[in-house]
Residue, then its C-alpha position, 0 to 999 in steps of 0.5 A: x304040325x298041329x290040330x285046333x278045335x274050335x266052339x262058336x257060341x255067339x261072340x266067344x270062341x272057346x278053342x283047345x289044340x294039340x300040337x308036335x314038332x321036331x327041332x335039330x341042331x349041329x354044332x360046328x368046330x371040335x365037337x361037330x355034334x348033332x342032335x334032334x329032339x320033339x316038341x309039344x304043345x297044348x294050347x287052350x284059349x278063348x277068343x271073343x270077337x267085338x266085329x267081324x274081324x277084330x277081338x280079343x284073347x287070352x291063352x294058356x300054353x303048355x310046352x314040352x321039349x325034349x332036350x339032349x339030357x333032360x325034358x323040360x315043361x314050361x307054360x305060358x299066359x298071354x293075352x291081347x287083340x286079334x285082327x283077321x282078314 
Protein backbone atom coordinates (compact mmCIF):
# COMPACT_ATOMS: atom_id res chain seq x y z
CA UNK A 1 0.00 0.00 0.00
CA UNK A 2 1.38 3.31 -0.89
CA UNK A 3 1.15 7.27 -1.59
CA UNK A 4 2.35 8.92 -4.57
CA UNK A 5 2.73 12.69 -5.01
CA UNK A 6 2.65 14.14 -8.18
CA UNK A 7 3.79 18.05 -9.43
CA UNK A 8 2.74 18.80 -13.24
CA UNK A 9 4.84 21.61 -14.62
CA UNK A 10 4.04 21.68 -18.21
CA UNK A 11 5.34 18.43 -20.03
CA UNK A 12 7.42 17.19 -16.53
CA UNK A 13 6.17 15.53 -13.77
CA UNK A 14 8.26 15.50 -10.89
CA UNK A 15 6.66 12.79 -8.48
CA UNK A 16 7.93 11.31 -4.93
CA UNK A 17 5.98 8.52 -2.66
CA UNK A 18 6.00 6.39 0.24
CA UNK A 19 5.19 2.89 0.17
CA UNK A 20 4.65 -0.26 2.98
CA UNK A 21 4.09 -3.71 2.61
CA UNK A 22 4.38 -7.14 4.50
CA UNK A 23 5.85 -10.31 3.17
CA UNK A 24 5.56 -13.81 5.01
CA UNK A 25 6.87 -17.13 4.18
CA UNK A 26 6.67 -21.00 5.47
CA UNK A 27 9.03 -23.27 4.90
CA UNK A 28 7.71 -27.02 4.81
CA UNK A 29 9.17 -30.39 5.75
CA UNK A 30 11.53 -30.59 9.38
CA UNK A 31 11.85 -27.07 9.87
CA UNK A 32 7.97 -26.19 9.43
CA UNK A 33 9.20 -22.27 10.09
CA UNK A 34 7.14 -19.56 9.62
CA UNK A 35 7.90 -15.86 9.63
CA UNK A 36 6.61 -12.28 8.23
CA UNK A 37 8.45 -9.25 8.16
CA UNK A 38 7.84 -5.20 6.52
CA UNK A 39 8.91 -3.70 3.78
CA UNK A 40 9.74 -0.21 2.67
CA UNK A 41 9.93 1.99 -0.39
CA UNK A 42 10.75 5.52 -1.12
CA UNK A 43 10.51 6.35 -4.83
CA UNK A 44 11.47 9.78 -6.37
CA UNK A 45 11.30 10.19 -10.37
CA UNK A 46 10.28 12.57 -12.92
CA UNK A 47 8.34 11.55 -15.49
CA UNK A 48 8.14 13.92 -18.80
CA UNK A 49 5.51 13.47 -21.18
CA UNK A 50 6.17 13.89 -25.30
CA UNK A 51 1.91 13.16 -25.85
CA UNK A 52 -0.97 12.63 -24.41
CA UNK A 53 -0.13 9.10 -23.50
CA UNK A 54 3.25 8.47 -24.09
CA UNK A 55 7.06 9.58 -22.32
CA UNK A 56 9.64 8.97 -20.56
CA UNK A 57 11.09 8.37 -16.97
CA UNK A 58 13.83 7.92 -14.85
CA UNK A 59 13.67 6.86 -10.87
CA UNK A 60 15.58 6.25 -7.79
CA UNK A 61 14.18 3.76 -5.28
CA UNK A 62 15.19 3.00 -2.15
CA UNK A 63 14.21 -0.38 -0.52
CA UNK A 64 13.93 -1.56 3.02
CA UNK A 65 13.02 -5.03 4.01
CA UNK A 66 13.36 -6.55 7.23
CA UNK A 67 14.47 -9.95 6.99
CA UNK A 68 14.51 -12.79 9.93
CA UNK A 69 18.11 -11.60 11.39
CA UNK A 70 19.30 -8.55 9.68
CA UNK A 71 17.30 -5.60 7.74
CA UNK A 72 18.65 -4.99 4.49
CA UNK A 73 18.79 -1.42 2.25
CA UNK A 74 19.02 -1.52 -1.32
CA UNK A 75 18.42 1.15 -4.11
CA UNK A 76 17.78 1.11 -7.42
CA UNK A 77 17.90 3.21 -10.88
CA UNK A 78 16.10 2.92 -13.63
CA UNK A 79 14.78 4.47 -16.49
CA UNK A 80 12.67 3.91 -19.81
CA UNK A 81 9.34 4.67 -21.89
CA UNK A 82 5.76 4.88 -20.54
CA UNK A 83 2.73 4.53 -22.17
CA UNK A 84 -0.97 5.00 -20.63
CA UNK A 85 -4.47 4.89 -21.63
Amino acid sequence: MGIQFRLTVGPLEPYGGFSAGFFGRYDGGPTDRRFGRSTFQFPFGIRLWATDHIGVRGEYRFDEDRHEAVTRSDSEWTAGVFWTL
